[in-house]
Z-matrix of the N, CA and C atoms (Angstrom, degrees):
N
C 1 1.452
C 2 1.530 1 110.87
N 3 1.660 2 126.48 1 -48.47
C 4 0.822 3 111.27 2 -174.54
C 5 2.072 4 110.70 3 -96.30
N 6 1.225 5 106.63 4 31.18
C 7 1.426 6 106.41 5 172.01
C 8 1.482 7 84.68 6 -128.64
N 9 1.511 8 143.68 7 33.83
C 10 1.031 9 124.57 8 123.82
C 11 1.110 10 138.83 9 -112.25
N 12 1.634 11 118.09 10 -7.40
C 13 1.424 12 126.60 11 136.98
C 14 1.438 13 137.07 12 -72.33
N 15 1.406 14 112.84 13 7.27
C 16 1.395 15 127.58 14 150.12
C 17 1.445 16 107.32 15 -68.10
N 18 1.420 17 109.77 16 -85.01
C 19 1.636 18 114.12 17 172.52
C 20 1.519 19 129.77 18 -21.66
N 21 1.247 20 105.64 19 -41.10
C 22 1.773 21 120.24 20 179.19
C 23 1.382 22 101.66 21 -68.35
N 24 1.369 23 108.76 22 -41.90
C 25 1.108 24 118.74 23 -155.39
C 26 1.809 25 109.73 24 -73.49
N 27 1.935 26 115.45 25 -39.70
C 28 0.989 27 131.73 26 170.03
C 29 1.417 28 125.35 27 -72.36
N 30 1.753 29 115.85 28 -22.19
C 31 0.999 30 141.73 29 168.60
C 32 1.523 31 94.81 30 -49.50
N 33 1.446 32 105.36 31 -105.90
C 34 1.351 33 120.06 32 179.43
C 35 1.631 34 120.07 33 -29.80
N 36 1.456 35 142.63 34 -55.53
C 37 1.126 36 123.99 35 138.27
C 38 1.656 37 134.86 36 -2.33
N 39 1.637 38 86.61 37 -66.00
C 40 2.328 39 81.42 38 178.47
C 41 1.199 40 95.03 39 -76.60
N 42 1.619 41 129.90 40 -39.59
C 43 1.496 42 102.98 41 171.51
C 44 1.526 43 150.47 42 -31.54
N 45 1.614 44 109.78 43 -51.58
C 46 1.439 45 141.12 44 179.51
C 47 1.941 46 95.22 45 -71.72
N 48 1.534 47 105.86 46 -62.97
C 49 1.700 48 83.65 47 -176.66
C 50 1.375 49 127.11 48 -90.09
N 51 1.769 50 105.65 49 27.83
C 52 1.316 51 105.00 50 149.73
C 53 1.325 52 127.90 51 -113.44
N 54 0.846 53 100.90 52 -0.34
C 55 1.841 54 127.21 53 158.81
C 56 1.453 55 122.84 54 -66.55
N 57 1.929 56 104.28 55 -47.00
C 58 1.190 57 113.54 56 161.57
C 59 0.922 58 107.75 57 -31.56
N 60 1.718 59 112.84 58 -76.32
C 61 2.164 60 133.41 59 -142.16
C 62 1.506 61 94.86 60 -57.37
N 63 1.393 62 102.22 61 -51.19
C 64 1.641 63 109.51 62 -168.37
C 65 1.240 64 123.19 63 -48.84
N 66 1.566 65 117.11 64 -42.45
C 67 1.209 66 114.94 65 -161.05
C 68 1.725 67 87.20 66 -91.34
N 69 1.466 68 134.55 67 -46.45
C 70 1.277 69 133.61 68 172.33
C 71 1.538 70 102.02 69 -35.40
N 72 0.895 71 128.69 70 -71.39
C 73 1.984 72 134.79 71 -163.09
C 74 1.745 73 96.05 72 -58.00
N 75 1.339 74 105.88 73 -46.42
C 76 1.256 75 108.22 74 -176.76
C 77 2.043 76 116.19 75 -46.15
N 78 1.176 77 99.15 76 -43.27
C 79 1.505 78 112.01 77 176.15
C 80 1.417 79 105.41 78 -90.57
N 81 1.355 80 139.45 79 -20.98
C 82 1.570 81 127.46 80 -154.08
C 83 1.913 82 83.76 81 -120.97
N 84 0.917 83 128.54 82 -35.41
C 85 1.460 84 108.98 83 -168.11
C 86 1.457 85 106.65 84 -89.87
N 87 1.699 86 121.81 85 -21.00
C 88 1.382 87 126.18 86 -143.74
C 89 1.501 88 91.39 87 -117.33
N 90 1.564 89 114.01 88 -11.50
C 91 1.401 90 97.57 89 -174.98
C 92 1.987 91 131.06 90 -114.82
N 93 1.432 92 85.76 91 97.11
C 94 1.655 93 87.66 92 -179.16
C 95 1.423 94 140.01 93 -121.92
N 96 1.948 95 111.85 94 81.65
C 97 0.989 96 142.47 95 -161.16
C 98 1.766 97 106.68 96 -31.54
N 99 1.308 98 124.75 97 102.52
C 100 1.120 99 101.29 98 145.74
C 101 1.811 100 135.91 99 -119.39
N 102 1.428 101 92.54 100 151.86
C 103 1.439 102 95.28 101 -161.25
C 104 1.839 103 112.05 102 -109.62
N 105 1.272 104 98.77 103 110.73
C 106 1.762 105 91.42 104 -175.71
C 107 1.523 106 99.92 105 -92.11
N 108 1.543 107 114.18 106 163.27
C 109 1.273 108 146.87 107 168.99
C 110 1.325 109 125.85 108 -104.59
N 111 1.476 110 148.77 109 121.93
C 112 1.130 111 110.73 110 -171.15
C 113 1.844 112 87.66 111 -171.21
N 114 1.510 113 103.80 112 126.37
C 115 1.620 114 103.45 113 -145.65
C 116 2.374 115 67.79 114 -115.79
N 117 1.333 116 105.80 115 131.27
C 118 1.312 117 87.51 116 165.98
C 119 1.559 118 111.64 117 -146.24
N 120 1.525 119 119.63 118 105.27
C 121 1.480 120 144.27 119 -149.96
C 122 1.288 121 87.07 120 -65.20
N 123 0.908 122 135.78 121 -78.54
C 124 2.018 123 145.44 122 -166.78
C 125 1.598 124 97.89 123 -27.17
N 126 1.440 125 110.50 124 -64.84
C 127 1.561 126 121.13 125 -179.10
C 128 1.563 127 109.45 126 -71.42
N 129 1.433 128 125.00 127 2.78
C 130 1.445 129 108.88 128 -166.75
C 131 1.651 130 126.96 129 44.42
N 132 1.129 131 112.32 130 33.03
C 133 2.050 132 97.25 131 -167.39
C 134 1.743 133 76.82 132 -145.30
N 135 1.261 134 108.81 133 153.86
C 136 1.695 135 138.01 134 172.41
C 137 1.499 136 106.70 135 -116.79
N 138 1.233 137 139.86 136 106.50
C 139 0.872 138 160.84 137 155.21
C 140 1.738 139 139.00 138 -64.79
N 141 1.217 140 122.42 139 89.71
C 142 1.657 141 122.87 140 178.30
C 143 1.491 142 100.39 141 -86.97
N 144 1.339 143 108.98 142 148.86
C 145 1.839 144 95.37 143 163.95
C 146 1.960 145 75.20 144 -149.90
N 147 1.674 146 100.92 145 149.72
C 148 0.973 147 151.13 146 172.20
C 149 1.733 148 125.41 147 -106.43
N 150 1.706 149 117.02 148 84.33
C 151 1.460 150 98.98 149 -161.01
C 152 1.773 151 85.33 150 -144.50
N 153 1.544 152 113.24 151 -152.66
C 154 1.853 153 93.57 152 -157.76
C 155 1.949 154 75.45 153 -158.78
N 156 1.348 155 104.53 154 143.89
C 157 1.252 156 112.31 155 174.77
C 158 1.522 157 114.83 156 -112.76
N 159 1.568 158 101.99 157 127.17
C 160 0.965 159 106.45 158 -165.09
C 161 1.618 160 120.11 159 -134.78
N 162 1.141 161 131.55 160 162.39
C 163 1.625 162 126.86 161 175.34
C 164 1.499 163 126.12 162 76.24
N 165 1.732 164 91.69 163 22.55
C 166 1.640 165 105.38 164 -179.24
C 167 1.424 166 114.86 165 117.67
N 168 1.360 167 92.04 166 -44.65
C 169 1.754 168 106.84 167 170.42
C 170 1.503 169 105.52 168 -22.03
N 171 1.568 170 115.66 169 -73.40
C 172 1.349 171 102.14 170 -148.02
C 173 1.919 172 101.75 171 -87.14
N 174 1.343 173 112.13 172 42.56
C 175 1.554 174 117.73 173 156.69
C 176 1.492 175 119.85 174 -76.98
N 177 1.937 176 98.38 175 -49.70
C 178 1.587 177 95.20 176 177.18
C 179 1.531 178 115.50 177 -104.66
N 180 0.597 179 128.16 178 16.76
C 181 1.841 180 137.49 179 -162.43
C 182 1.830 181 94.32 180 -85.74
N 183 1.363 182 89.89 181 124.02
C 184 1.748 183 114.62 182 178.64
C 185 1.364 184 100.66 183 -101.01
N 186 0.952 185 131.83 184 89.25
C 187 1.347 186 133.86 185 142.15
C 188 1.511 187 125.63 186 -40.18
N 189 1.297 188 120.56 187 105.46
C 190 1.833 189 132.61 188 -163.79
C 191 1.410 190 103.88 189 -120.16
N 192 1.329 191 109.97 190 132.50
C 193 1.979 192 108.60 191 161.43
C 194 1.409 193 102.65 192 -69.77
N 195 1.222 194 129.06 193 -12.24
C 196 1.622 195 135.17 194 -164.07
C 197 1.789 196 81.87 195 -74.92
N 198 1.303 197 121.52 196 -81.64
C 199 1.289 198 121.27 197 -176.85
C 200 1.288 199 129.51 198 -67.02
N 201 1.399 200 109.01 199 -13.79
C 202 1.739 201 114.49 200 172.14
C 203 1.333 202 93.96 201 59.39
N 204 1.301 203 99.11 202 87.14
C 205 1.378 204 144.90 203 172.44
C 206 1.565 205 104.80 204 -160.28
N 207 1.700 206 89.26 205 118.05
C 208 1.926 207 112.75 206 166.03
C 209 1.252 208 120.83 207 -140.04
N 210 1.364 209 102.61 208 162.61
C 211 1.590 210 110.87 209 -166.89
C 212 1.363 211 93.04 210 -133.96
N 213 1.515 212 140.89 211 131.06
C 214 0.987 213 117.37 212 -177.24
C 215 1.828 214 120.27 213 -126.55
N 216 2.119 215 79.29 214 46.80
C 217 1.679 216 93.08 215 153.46
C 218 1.420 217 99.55 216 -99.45
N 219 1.478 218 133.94 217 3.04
C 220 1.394 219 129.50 218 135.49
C 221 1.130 220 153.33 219 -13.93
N 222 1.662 221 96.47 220 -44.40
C 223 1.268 222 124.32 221 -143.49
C 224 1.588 223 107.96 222 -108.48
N 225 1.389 224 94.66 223 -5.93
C 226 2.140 225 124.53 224 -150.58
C 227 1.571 226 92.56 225 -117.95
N 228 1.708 227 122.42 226 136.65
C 229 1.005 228 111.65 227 145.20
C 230 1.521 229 118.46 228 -108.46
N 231 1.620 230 130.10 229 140.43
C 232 0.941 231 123.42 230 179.27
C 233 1.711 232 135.48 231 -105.12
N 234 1.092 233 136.78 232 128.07
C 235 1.359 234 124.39 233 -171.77
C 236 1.574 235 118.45 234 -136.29
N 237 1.180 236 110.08 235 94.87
C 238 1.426 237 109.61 236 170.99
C 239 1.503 238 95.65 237 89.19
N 240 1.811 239 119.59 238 51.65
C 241 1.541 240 112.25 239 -174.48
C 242 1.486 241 106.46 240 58.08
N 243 0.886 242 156.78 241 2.02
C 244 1.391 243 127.87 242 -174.94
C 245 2.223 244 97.32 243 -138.78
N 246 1.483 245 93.60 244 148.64
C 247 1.151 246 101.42 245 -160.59
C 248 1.511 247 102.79 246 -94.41
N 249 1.600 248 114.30 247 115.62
C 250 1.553 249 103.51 248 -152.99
C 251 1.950 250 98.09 249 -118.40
N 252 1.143 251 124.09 250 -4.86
C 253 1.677 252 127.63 251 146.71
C 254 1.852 253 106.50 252 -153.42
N 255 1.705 254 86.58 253 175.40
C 256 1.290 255 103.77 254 -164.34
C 257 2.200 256 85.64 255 -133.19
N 258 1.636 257 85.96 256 154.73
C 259 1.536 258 107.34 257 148.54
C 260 0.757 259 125.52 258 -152.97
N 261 1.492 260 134.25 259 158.44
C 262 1.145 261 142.95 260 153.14
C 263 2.037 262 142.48 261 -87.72
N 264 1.330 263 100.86 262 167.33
C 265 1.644 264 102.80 263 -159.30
C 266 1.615 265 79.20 264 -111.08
N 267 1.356 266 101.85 265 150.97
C 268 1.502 267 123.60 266 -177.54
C 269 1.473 268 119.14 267 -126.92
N 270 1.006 269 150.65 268 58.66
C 271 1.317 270 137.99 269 -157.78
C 272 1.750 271 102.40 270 -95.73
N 273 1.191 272 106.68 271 166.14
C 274 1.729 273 123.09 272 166.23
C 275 1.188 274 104.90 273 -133.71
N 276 1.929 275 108.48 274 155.73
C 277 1.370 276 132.19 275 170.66
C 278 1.499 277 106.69 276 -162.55
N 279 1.246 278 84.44 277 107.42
C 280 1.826 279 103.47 278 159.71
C 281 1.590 280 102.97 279 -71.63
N 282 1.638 281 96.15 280 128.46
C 283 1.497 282 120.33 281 174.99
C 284 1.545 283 101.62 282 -122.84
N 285 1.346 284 118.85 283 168.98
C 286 1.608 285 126.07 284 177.84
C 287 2.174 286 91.87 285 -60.03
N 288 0.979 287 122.76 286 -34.23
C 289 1.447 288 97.40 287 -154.31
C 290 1.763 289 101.15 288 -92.78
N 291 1.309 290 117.80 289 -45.78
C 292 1.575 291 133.38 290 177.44
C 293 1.721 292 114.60 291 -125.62
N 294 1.242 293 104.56 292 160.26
C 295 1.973 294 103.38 293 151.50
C 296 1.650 295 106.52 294 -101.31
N 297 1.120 296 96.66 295 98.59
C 298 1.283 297 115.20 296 170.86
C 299 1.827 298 124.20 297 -54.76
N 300 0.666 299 133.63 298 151.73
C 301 1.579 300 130.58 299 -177.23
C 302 1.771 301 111.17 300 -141.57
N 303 0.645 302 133.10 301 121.58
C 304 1.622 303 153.49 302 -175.67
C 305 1.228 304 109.66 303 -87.37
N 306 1.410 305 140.40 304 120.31
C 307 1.363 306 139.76 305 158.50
C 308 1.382 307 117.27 306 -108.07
N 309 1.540 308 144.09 307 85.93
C 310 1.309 309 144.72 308 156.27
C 311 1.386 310 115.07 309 -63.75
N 312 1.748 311 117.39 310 142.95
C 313 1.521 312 97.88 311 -156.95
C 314 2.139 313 59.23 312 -166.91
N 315 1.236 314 97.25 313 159.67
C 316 1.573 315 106.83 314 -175.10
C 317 1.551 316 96.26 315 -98.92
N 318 1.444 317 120.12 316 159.90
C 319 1.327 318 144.78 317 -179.06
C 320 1.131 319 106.03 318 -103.59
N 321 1.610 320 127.13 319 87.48
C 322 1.841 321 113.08 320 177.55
C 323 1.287 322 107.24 321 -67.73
N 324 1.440 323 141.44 322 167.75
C 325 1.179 324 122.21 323 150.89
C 326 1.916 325 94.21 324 -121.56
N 327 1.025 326 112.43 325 26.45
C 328 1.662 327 102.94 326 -164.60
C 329 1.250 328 112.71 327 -175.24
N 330 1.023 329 139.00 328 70.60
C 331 1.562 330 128.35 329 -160.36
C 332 1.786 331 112.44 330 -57.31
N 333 1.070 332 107.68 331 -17.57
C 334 1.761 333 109.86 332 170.95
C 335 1.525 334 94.70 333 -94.19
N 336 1.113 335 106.71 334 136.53
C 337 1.537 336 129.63 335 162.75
C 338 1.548 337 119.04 336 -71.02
N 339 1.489 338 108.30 337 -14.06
C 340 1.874 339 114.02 338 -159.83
C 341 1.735 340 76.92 339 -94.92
N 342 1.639 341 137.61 340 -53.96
C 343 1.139 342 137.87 341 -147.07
C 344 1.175 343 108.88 342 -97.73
N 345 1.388 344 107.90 343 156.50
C 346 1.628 345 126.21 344 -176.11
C 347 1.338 346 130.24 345 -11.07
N 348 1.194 347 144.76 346 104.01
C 349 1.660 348 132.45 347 -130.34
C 350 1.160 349 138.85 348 31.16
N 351 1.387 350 112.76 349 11.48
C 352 1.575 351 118.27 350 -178.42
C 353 1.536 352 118.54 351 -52.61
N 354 1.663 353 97.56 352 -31.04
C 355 1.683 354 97.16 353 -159.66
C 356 1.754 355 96.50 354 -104.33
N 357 1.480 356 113.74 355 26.15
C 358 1.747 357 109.66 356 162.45
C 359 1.434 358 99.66 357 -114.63
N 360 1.043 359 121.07 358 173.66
C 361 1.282 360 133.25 359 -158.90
C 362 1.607 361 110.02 360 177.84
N 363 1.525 362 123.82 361 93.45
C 364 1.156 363 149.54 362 -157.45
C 365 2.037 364 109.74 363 -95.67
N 366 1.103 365 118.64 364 -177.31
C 367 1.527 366 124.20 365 -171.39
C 368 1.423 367 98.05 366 -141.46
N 369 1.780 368 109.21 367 129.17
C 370 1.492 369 96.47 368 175.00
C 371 1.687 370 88.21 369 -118.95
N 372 1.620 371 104.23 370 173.67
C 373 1.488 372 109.23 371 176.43
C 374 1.571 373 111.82 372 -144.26
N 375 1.428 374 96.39 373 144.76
C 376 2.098 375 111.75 374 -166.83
C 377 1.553 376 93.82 375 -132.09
N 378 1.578 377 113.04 376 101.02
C 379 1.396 378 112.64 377 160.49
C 380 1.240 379 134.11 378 -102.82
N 381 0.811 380 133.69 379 125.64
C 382 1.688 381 159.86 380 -150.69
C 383 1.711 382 106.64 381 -93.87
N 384 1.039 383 126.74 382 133.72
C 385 1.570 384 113.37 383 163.51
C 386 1.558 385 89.92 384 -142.57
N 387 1.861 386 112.94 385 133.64
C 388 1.407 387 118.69 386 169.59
C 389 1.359 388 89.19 387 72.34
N 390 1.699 389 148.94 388 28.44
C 391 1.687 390 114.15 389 -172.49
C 392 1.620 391 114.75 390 80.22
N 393 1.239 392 118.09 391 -9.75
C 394 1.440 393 88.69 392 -152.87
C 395 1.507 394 89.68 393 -126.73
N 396 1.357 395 139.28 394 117.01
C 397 1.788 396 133.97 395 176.62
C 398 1.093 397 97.76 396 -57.40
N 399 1.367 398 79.47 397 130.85
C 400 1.975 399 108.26 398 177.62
C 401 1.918 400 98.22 399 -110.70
N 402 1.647 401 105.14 400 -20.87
C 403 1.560 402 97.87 401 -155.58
C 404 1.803 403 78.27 402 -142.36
N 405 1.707 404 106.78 403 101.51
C 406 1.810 405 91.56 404 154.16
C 407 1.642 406 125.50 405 -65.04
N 408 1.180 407 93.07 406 -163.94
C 409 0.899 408 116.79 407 -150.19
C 410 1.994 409 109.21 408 -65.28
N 411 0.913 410 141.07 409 107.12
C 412 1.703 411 131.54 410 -141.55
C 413 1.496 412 100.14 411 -140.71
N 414 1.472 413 115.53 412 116.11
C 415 1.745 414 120.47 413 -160.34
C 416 1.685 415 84.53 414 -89.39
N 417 1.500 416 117.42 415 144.07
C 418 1.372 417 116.76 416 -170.37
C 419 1.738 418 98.66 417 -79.79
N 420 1.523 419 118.01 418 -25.03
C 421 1.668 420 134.00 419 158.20
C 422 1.480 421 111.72 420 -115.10
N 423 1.301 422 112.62 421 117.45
C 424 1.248 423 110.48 422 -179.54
C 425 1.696 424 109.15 423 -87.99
N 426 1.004 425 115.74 424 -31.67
C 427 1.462 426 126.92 425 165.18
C 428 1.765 427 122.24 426 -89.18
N 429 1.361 428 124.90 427 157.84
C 430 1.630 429 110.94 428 163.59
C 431 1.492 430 104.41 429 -96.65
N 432 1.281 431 121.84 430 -15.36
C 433 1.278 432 116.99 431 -158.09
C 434 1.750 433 105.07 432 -146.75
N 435 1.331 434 113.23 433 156.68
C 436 1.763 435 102.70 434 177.42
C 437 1.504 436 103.93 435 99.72
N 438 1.274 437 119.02 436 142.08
C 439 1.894 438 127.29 437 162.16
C 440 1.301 439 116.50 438 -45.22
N 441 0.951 440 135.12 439 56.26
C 442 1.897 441 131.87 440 169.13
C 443 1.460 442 87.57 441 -114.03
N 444 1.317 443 89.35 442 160.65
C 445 1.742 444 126.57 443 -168.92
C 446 1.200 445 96.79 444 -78.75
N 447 1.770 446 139.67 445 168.43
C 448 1.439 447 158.41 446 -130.13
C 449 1.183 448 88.83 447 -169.42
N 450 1.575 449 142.89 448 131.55
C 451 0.922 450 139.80 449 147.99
C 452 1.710 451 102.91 450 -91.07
N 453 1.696 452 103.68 451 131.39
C 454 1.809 453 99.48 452 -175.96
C 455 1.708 454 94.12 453 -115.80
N 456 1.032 455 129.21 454 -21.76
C 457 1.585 456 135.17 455 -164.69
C 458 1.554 457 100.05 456 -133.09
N 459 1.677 458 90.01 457 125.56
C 460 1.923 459 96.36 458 152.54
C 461 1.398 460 99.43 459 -123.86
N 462 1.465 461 125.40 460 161.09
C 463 1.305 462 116.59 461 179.29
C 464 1.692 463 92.49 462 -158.95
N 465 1.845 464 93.25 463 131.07
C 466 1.825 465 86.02 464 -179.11
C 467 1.789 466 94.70 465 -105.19
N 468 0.912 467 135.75 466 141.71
C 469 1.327 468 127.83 467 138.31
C 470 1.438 469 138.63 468 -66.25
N 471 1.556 470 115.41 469 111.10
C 472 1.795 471 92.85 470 178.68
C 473 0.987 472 130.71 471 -33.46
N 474 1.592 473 125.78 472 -85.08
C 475 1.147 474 147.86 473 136.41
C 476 1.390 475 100.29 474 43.65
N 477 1.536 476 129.66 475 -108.17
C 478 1.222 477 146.61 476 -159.00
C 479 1.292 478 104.58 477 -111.53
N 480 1.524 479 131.36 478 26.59
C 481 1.139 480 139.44 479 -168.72
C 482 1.967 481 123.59 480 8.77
N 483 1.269 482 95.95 481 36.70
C 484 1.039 483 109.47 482 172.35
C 485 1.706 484 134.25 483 -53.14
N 486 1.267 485 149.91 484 131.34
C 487 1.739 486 138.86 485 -163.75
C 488 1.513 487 88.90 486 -107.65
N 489 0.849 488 104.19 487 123.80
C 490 1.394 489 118.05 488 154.97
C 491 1.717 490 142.76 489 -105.06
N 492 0.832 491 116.21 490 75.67
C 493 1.768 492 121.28 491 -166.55
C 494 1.607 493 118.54 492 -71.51
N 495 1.264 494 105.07 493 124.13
C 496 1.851 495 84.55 494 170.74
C 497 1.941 496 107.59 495 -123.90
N 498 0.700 497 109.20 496 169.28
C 499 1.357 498 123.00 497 -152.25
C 500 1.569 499 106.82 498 -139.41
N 501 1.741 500 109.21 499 142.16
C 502 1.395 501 106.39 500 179.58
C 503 1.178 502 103.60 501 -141.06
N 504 1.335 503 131.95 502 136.33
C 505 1.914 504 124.17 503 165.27
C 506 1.745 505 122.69 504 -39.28
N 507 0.620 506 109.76 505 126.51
C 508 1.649 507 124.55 506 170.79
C 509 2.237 508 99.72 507 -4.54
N 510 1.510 509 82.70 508 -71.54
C 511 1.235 510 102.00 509 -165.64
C 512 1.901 511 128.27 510 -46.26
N 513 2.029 512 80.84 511 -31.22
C 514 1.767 513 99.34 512 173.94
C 515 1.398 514 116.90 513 -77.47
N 516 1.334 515 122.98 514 -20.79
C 517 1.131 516 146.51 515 175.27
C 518 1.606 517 116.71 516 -58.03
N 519 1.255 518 115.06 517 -73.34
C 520 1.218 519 131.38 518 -177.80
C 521 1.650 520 121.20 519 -102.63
């Protein structure tokens, strides 16, 4: 009896901390945010997109300000696992209604990389029209973990300078 509630007991143990690693690696090895920029005058509309590279992809992928392409373990400096400053990307685009200005700035959720979301690393965005925030400050994941929504698309329109956000469940995301 009690060498089979040992066993259950050791069972379940390697179970849970391999469940841990898994679902940890699952988010820290598999996840590499990329975030394009893309201001386009002809169409009047400024464009963010929020999407995740995956299936090898993000082995060779060059991320360029030339193409507005970011990653915003970019954005992080790291030393000894732990994330010890941050910066941010600034871009502008004159549209018919404002010159809009873009602030990308990274989402820590963990300043150690070894601990509990340490090893995701998210994109938030602050848009400006004329100087003046029209849109604070908005984490593209407000959570690392749990059912909340992903913002993958912002889109301004000149025109009617309208914001447009789109949003995806956790699950469509990753």
């Amino acid at each position: 009896m009690l060498l089979k509630i040992t066993s259950k007991i050791i069972l379940l143990t390697s179970l849970f901390w391999a469940s841990s690693f898994y679902t940890s690696s699952v988010f820290a090895k598999d996840s590499y945010p990329l975030i394009t920029y893309k201001c386009d005058i002809a169409k009047d509309t400024l464009l963010v997109t929020n999407t995740l590279l995956k299936d090898g992809k993000e082995k060779n992928f060059k991320y360029s300000d030339a193409d507005g392409t970011y990653t915003p373990w970019d954005m992080v400096k790291i030393e000894n696992n732990k994330i010890i400053d941050s910066s941010l990307i600034r871009k502008e685009c004159k549209l018919s209604s404002a010159n809009y200005t873009i602030i990308l700035e990274p989402q820590i959720f963990n300043n150690d990389l070894a601990g509990f979301c340490g090893a995701v690393v998210s994109t938030a965005i602050t848009i400006l029209a004329n100087d003046e925030v029209i849109k604070e400050r908005k984490a593209f994941e407000f959570h690392c973990s749990g059912n909340t929504k992903i913002i993958t698309g912002v889109k301004i329109i000149g025109k009617t300078g309208k914001i447009k956000i789109r949003e995806v469940p956790r699950y469509k995301y990753y």
